[in-house]
C-alpha positions as CSV (number, residue, x, y, z in Angstrom):
1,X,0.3,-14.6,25.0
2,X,-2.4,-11.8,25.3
3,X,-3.2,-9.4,28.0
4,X,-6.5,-8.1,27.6
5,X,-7.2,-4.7,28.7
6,X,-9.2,-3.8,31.7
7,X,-11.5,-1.2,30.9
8,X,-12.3,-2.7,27.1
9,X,-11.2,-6.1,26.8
10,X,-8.8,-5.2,24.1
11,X,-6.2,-8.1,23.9
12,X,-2.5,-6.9,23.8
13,X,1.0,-9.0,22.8
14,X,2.4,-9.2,26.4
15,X,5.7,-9.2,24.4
16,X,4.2,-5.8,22.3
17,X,3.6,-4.2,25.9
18,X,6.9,-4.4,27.5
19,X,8.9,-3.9,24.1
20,X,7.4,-0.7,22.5
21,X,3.8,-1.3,20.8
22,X,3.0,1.3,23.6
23,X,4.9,4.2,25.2
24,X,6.7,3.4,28.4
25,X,3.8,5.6,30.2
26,X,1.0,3.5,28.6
27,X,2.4,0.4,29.1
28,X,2.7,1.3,32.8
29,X,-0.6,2.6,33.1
30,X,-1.7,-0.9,31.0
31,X,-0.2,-2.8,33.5
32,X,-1.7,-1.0,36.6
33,X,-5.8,-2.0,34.5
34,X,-6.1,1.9,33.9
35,X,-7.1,1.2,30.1
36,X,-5.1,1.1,26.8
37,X,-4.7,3.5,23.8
38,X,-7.9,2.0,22.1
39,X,-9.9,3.5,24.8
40,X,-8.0,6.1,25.9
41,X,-7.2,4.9,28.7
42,X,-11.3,4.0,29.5
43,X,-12.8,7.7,28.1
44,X,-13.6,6.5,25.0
45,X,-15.7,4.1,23.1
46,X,-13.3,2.4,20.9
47,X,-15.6,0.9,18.0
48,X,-16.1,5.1,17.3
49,X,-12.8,6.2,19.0
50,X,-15.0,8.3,20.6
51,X,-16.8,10.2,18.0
52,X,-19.7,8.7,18.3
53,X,-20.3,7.5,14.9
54,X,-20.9,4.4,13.3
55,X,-17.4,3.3,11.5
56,X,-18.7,-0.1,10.1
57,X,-20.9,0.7,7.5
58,X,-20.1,0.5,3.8
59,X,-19.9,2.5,1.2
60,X,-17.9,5.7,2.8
61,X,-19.0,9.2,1.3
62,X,-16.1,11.2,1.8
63,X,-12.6,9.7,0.7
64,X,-10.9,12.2,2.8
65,X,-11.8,10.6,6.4
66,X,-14.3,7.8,5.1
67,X,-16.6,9.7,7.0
68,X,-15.0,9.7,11.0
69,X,-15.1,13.5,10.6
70,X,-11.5,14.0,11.5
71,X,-7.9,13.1,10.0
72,X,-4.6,13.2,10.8
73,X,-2.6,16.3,10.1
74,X,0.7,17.7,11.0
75,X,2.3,20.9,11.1
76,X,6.2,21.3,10.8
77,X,8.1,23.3,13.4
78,X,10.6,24.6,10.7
79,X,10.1,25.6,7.2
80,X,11.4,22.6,4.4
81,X,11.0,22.5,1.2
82,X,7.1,23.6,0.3
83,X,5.8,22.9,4.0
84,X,5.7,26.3,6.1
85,X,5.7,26.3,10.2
86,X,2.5,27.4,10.8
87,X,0.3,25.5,8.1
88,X,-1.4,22.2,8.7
89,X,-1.1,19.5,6.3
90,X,-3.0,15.9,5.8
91,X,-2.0,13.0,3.8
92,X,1.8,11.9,2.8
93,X,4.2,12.6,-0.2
94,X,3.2,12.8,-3.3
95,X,0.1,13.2,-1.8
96,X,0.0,16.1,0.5
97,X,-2.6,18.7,1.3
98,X,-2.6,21.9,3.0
99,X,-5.6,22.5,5.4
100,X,-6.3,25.8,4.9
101,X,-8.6,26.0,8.0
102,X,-7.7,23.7,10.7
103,X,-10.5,24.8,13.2
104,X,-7.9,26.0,16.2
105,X,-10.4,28.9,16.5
106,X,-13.8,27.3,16.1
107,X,-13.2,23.6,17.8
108,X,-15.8,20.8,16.7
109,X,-17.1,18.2,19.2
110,X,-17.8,14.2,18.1
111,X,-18.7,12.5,21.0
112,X,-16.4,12.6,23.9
113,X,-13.4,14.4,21.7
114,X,-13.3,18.1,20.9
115,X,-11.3,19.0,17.6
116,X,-8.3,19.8,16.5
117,X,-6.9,17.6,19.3
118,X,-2.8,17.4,19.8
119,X,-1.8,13.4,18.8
120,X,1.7,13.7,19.4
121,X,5.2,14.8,17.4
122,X,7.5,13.1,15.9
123,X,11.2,13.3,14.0
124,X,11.1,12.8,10.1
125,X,13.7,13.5,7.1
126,X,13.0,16.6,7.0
127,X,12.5,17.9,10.8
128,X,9.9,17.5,13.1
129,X,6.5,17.5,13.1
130,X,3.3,17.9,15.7
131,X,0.5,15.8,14.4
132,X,-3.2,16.8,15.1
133,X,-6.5,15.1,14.9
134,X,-8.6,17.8,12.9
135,X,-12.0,18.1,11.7
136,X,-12.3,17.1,8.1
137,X,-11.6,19.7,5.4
138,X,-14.2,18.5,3.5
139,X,-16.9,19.8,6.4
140,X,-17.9,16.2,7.4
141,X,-17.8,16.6,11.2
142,X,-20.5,19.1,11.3
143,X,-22.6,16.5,9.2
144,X,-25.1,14.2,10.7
145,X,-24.4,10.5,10.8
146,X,-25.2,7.2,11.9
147,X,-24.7,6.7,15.4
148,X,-22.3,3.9,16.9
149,X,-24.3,1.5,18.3
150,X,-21.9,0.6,20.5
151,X,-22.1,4.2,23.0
152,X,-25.5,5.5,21.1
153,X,-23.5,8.5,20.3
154,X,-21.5,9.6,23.3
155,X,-18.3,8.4,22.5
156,X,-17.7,7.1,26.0
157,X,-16.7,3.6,26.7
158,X,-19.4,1.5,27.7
159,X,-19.0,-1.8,29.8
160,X,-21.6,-4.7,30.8
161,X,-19.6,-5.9,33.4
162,X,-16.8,-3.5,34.4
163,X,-15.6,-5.9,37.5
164,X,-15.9,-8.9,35.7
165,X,-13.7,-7.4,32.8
166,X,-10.9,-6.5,35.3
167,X,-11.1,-9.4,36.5
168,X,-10.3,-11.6,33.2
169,X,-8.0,-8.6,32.4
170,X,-5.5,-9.3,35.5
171,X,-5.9,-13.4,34.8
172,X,-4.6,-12.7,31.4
173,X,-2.1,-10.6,32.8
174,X,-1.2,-13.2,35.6
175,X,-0.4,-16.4,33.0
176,X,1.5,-13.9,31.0
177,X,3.5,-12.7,33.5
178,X,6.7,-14.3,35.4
179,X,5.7,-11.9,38.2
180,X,4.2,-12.6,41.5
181,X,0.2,-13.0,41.1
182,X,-0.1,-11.5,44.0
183,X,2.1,-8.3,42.7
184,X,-0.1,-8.4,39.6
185,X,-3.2,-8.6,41.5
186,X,-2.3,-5.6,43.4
187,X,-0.6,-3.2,41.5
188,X,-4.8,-3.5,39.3
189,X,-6.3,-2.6,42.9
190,X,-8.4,-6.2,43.1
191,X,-6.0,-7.8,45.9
């Protein structure tokens, strides 16, 4: 059964919530109708992810971010094989680039995010790793583009009917629940 998020209506896998599709800290911040990672937690528009540009049109000019303006990248905290601490790389074995300048000096804004942006860490193989949102290499994010039509541009999540959303968001969580309604209801600030 889904559980559809408060701020954006995203549905979630009850099951997923409580059993790692999100961090312990999202799920509890899920469950109290704060928002959910597609929305960042209600700051930003999640048909953009908050860049503010259209990301349903066809035919994508640039292979590297099929034109978001940002990638993935990560950066290893110790030296293995050809990847240096210090250097930023996108993309995944054999496959591997270095970044040569990931903007930590001369941030870019899309919509409501402001880039390189810090996506978390991880353990691989080889060691771990911080992983960054960064502008594209290939100079995308200072481009002009179609605006989503969803937040005209802002990146910021935008809602018809915020109450009515949290609303359907805690019945959903209510009949997926065992707990009290009442608990439920509370805990989402609308008892």
């Amino acid at each position: 059964m889904d559980i559809k998020c408060a701020k954006c209506g995203e549905p979630f896998d009850a099951y997923g919530v409580r059993n790692g599709d999100m961090t312990k800290e999202e799920a509890k911040r899920f469950n109290k109708g704060e928002g959910c990672p597609c929305c960042g937690f209600g700051d930003r528009c999640p048909s953009c992810d908050g860049s503010g540009r259209d990301q349903d049109h066809y035919g994508h000019t640039c292979p590297t971010c099929r034109d978001k303006g940002y990638v993935l990248a990560w950066s290893p905290r110790r030296t293995f094989g050809m990847y240096k601490v210090d250097h930023v790389y996108t993309g995944y074995s054999p496959n591997v680039r270095e970044i040569t300048d990931p903007g930590f000096d001369n941030p870019v804004t899309l919509g409501s995010r402001t880039f390189p942006e810090k996506a978390g860490s991880h353990e691989t193989r080889d060691g771990w790793v911080d992983e960054w949102w960064m502008p594209c290499p290939e100079g995308c994010a200072r481009l002009e583009s179609t605006l989503c039509s969803d937040c005209g541009g802002t990146g910021k999540l935008t809602v018809d009917d915020p109450e009515g959303l949290a609303f359907e968001a805690a019945r959903s969580a209510c009949h997926a629940s065992d707990e009290d309604p009442i608990e439920i209801l509370g805990r989402r600030g609308i008892w």
